[in-house]
SEPALO-813357 format. One record per residue (C-alpha): residue number from 1; z negated, x negated, y. Coordinates in steps of 0.25 Angstrom, whole numbers. Layout:
// SEPALO-813357
 resi     Z     X     Y
  NUM     Z     X     Y
...
//
This chain:
// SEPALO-813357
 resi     Z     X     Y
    1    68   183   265
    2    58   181   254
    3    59   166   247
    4    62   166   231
    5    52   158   223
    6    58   148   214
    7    52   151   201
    8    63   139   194
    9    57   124   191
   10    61   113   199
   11    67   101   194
   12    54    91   196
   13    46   101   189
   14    54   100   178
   15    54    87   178
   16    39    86   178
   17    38    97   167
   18    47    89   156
   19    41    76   159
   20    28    84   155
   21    34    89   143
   22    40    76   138
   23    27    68   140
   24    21    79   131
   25    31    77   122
   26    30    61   120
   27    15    63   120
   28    17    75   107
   29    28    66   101
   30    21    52   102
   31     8    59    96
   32    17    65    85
   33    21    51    81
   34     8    45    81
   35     1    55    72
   36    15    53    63
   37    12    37    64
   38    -2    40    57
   39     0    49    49
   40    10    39    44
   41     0    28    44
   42    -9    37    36
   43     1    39    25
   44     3    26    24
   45   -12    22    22
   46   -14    33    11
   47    -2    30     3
   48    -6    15     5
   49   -20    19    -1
   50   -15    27   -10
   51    -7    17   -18
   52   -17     6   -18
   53   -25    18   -24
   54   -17    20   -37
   55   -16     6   -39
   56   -30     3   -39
   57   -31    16   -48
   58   -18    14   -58
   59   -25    -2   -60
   60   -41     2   -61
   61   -34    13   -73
   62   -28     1   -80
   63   -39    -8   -79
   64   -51     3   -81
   65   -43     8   -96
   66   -37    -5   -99
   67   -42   -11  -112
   68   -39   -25  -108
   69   -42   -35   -98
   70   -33   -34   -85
   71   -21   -46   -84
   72   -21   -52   -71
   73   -10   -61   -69
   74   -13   -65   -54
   75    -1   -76   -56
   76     9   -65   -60
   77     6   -55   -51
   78     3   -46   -63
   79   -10   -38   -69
   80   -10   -32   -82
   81   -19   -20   -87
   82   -18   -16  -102
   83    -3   -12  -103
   84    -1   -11   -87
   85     4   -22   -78
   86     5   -22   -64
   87    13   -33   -58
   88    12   -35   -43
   89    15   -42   -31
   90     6   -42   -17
   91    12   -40    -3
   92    26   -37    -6
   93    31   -21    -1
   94    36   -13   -10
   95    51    -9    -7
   96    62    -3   -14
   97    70   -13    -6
   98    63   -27    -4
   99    67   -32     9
  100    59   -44     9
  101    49   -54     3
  102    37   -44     7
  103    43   -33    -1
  104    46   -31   -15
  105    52   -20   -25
  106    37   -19   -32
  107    23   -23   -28
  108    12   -18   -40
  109    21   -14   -54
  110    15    -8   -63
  111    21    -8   -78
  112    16    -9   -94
  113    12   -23   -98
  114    17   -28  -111
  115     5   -30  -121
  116    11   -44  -123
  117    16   -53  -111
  118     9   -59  -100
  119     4   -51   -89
  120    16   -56   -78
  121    21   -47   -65
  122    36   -39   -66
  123    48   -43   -55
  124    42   -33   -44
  125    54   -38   -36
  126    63   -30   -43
  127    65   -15   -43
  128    60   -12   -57
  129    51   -23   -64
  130    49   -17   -77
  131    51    -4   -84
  132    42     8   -82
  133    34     1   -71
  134    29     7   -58
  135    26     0   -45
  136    13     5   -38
  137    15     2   -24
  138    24    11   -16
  139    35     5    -6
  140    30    -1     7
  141    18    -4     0
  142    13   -18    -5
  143     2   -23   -14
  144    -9   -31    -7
  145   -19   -34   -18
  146   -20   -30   -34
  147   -30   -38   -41
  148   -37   -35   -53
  149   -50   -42   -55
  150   -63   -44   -66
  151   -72   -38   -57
  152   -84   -49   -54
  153   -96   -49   -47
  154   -97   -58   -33
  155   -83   -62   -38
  156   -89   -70   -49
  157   -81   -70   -62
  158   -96   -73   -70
  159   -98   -61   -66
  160   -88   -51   -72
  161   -91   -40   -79
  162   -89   -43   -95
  163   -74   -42  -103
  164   -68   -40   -87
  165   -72   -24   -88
  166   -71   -22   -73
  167   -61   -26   -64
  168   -60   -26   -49
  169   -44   -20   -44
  170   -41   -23   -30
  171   -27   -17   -25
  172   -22   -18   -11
  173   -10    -9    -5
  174    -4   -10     8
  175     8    -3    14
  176    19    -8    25
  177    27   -20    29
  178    20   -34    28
  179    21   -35    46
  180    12   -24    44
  181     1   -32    37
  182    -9   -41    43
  183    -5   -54    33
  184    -1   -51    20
  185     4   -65    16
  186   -12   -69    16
  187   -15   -55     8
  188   -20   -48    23
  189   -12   -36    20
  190   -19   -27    33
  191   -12   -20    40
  192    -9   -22    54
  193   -17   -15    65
  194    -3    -9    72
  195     9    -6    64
  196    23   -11    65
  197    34    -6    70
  198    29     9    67
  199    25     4    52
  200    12     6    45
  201     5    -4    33
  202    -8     1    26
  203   -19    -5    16
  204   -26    -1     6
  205   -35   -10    -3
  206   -43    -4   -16
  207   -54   -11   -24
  208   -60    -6   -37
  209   -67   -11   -50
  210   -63    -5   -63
  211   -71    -5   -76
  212   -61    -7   -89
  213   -67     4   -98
  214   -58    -1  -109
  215   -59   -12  -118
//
């Protein structure tokens, strides 16, 4: 009598052939969500870039067609250009809802500048600080440097280019909570080389000289 072939699997052979699959699983899953991590990482970046972009752009148009001198009121957190006034705070995060003393409704505000006053920063811990102004930063972001300065040569105010025609604009942006960068209490607003708890931060800083072509 003739002995049938078993043409079935066995129970270890099975076992072998799903650890196989689910090891190949968790790999494809595990790359999945590293190439997810930094394509996240990279938006982040070039939306952080981004921003710190159309700042430095929006305040070299003021200053470059401006027919009068830049305010800068360092005291009060405020610089006015012509009929434009950008009152600002560094190193607090903007949120809709401040939930600490590192963040705050509003971090660079943009808004008309009364011809007569002086140059002084809106509330930017309230929601809305004045009518028909526009904040520049978007949430989770936080402003690390805006300075506008009489450019100079070897930082030498003798040396100024005559009725302050050029100005130097430095504007730094960086995005993420402040246990993500490196020491922002003594300006250091790098980033941490590994990220926290699956979050991100990124940096971007812009210089650029503009010539006032008004006067």
């Amino acid at each position: 009598m003739k002995k049938l072939n078993d043409l079935g699997f066995t129970i270890v052979e099975l076992m072998v052939a799903t650890a196989v699959f689910s090891t190949i699983l968790v790999g494809c899953a595990v790359g999945m969500i590293t190439i997810g991590r930094q394509l996240h990482k990279a938006d982040i970046s070039i939306s952080t870039q981004n921003t710190a972009r159309s700042v430095i752009e929006e305040v070299s148009k003021q200053v470059e067609l401006s027919s009068t001198t830049p305010i800068i009121s360092g005291s009060n957190n405020a610089i006015c250009i012509g009929s434009v006034r950008y009152s600002f705070q560094p190193n607090k995060q903007v949120e809709n809802n401040p939930g600490d003393s590192s963040q705050d409704y509003h971090a660079l505000w943009r808004d008309t500048f009364p011809n007569s006053g002086t140059c002084t920063s809106v509330n930017l811990s309230v929601p809305n600080p004045s009518n028909g102004g526009q904040e520049l930063l978007p949430l989770h972001t936080r402003l690390a440097k805006f300075a506008i300065t009489n450019y100079t040569v070897d930082n030498n105010p003798q040396h100024s280019y005559p009725n302050k025609r050029i100005w130097d604009i430095d504007v730094a942006v960086s995005y993420g909570d402040i246990d993500l960068l490196i020491d922002p209490a003594n300006n250091n607003y790098n980033c941490k080389q590994t990220s926290v708890g699956g979050a991100f931060c990124a940096l971007s800083q812009l210089h650029t000289t503009v010539f006032r072509r008004v006067q």
